[in-house]
C-alpha positions as a Markdown table, in Angstrom:
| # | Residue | x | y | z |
|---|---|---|---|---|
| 1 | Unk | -15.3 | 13.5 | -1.5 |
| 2 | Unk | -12.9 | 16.4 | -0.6 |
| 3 | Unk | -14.6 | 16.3 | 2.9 |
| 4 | Unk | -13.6 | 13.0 | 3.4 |
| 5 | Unk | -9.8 | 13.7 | 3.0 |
| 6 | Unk | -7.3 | 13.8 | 6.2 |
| 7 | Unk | -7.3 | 17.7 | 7.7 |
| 8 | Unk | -4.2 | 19.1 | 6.7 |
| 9 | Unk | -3.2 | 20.0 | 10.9 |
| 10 | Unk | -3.7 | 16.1 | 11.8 |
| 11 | Unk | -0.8 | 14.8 | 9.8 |
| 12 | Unk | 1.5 | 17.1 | 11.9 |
| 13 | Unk | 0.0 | 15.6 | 14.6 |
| 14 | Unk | 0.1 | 12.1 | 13.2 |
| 15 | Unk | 4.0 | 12.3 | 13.2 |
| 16 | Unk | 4.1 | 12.2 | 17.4 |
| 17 | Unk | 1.6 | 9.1 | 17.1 |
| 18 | Unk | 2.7 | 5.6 | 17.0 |
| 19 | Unk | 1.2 | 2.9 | 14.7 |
| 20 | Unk | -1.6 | 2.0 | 16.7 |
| 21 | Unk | -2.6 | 5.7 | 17.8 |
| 22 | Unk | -2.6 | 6.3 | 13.9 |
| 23 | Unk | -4.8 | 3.4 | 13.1 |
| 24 | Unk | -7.0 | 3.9 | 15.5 |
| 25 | Unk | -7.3 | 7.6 | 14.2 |
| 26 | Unk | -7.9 | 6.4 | 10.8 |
| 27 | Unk | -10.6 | 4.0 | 11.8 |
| 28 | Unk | -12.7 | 7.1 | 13.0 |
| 29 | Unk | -12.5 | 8.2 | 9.9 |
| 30 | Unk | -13.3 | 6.5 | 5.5 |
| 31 | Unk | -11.0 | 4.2 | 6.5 |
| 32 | Unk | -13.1 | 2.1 | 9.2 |
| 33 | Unk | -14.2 | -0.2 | 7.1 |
| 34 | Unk | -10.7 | -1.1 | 5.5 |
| 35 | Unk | -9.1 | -0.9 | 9.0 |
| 36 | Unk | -12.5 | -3.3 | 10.2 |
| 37 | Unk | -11.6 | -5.5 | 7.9 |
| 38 | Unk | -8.1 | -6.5 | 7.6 |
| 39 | Unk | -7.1 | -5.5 | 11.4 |
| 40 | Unk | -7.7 | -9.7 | 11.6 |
| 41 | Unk | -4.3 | -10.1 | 9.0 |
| 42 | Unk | -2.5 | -7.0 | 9.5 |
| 43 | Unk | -1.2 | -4.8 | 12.2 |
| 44 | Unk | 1.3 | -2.0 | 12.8 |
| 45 | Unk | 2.1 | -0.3 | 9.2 |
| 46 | Unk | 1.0 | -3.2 | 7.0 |
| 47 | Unk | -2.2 | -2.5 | 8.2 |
| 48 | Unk | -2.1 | 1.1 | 7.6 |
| 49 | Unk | -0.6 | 0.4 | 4.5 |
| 50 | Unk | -3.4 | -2.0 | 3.5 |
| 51 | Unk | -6.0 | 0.0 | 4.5 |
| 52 | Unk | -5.4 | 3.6 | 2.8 |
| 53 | Unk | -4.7 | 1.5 | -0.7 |
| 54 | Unk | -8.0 | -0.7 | -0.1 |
| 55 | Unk | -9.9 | 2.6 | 0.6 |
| 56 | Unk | -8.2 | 4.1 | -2.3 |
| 57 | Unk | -9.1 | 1.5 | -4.6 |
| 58 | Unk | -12.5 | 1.3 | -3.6 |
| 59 | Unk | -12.7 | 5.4 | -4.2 |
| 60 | Unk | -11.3 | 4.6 | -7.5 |
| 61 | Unk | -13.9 | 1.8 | -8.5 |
| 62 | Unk | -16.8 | 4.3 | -7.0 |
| 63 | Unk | -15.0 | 7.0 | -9.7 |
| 64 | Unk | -15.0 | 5.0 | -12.2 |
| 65 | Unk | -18.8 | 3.7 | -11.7 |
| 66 | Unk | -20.2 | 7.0 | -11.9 |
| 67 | Unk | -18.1 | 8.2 | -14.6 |
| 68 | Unk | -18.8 | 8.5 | -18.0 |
| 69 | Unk | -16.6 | 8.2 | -21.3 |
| 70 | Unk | -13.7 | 10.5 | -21.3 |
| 71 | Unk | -13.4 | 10.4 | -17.5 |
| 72 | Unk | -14.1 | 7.1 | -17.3 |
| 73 | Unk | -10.9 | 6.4 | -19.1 |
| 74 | Unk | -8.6 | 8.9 | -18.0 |
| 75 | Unk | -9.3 | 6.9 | -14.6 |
| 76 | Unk | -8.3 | 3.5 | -15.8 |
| 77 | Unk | -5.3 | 4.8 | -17.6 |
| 78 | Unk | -4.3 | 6.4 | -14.2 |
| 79 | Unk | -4.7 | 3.0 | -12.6 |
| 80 | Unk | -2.8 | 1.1 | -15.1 |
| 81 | Unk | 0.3 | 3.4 | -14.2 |
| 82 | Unk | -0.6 | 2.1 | -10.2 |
| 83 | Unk | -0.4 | -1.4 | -11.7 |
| 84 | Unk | 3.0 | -1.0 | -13.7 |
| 85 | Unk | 4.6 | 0.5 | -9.9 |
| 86 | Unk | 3.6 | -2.2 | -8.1 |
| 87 | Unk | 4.8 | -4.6 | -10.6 |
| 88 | Unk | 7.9 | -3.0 | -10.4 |
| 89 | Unk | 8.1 | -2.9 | -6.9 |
| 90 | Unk | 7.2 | -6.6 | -6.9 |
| 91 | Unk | 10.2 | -7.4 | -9.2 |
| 92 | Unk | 12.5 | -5.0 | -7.3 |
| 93 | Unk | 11.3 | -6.7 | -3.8 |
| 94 | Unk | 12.1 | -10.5 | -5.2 |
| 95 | Unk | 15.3 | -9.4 | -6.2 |
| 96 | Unk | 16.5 | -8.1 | -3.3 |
| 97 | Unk | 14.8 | -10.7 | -1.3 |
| 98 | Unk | 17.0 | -12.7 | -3.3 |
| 99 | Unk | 20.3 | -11.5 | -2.9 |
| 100 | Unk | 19.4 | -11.4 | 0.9 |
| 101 | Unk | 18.7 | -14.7 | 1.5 |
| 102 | Unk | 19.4 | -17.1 | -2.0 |
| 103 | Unk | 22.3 | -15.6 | -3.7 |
| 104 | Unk | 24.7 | -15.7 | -0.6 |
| 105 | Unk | 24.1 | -19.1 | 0.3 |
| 106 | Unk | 24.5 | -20.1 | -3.7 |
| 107 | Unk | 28.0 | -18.2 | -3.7 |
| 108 | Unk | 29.2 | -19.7 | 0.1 |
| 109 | Unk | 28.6 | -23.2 | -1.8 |
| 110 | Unk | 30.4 | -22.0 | -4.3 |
| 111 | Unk | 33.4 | -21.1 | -2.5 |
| 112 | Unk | 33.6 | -24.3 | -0.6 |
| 113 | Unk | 34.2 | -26.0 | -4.0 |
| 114 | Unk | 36.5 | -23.9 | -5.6 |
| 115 | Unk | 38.4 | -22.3 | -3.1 |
C-alpha cells in the first residue's frame, strides 16, 4: 500500500496547481475510481474532498477485511474517533449555518417589536 501513497515532491508541486490540474492528477493515480465516480456530483474541492475520504474509507474497509483480531479492532476503534469528528464538525457546521442565516433574521423580528 505504501506504493500507492502521493510522492512526497508532488505535493510541492500540487500547491502551483489549481483544483482541476489537482484532480485530474489524482485521477491518474488510487483515486480514479473515487474521482470516476463522483466527478457527476462534485467538482472543484468538494470533489477532491470527496474522493481522498471515499478512497480512504475504502482502504480502511480493505484493512479491516484482511485483518484479524487485535488489528481488526484497533482499526474500528480508529474509525470510530473519524466518526465522533465528523459529528462534531456536523454540529459545529449547523450552528454556524445557523447564526449565518436563522438567528439574524429571528433577532431583526425581534427588534421590530420591541424597539
Amino acid at each position: 500500500m505504501k506504493t500507492k501513497l502521493v510522492p512526497a515532491e508532488m505535493y510541492a508541486r500540487m500547491m502551483s496547481m489549481d483544483m482541476s490540474e489537482i484532480a485530474r492528477y489524482l485521477e491518474e493515480t488510487q483515486y480514479k475510481d473515487e474521482i470516476d465516480a463522483l466527478s457527476k456530483d462534485y467538482s472543484g474541492v468538494e470533489l477532491i474532498e470527496h474522493a481522498t475520504f471515499a478512497n480512504m474509507a475504502n482502504t480502511f474497509r480493505k484493512l479491516e477485511r484482511v485483518s484479524i483480531d487485535e488489528p481488526s479492532f484497533l482499526i474500528l476503534e480508529y474509525l470510530r474517533r473519524w466518526d465522533v469528528w465528523n459529528i462534531k464538525d456536523a454540529l459545529a457546521r449547523q450552528v454556524l449555518w445557523g447564526i449565518r442565516h436563522g438567528y439574524r433574521k429571528i433577532f431583526r423580528a425581534c427588534r421590530r417589536v420591541n424597539p
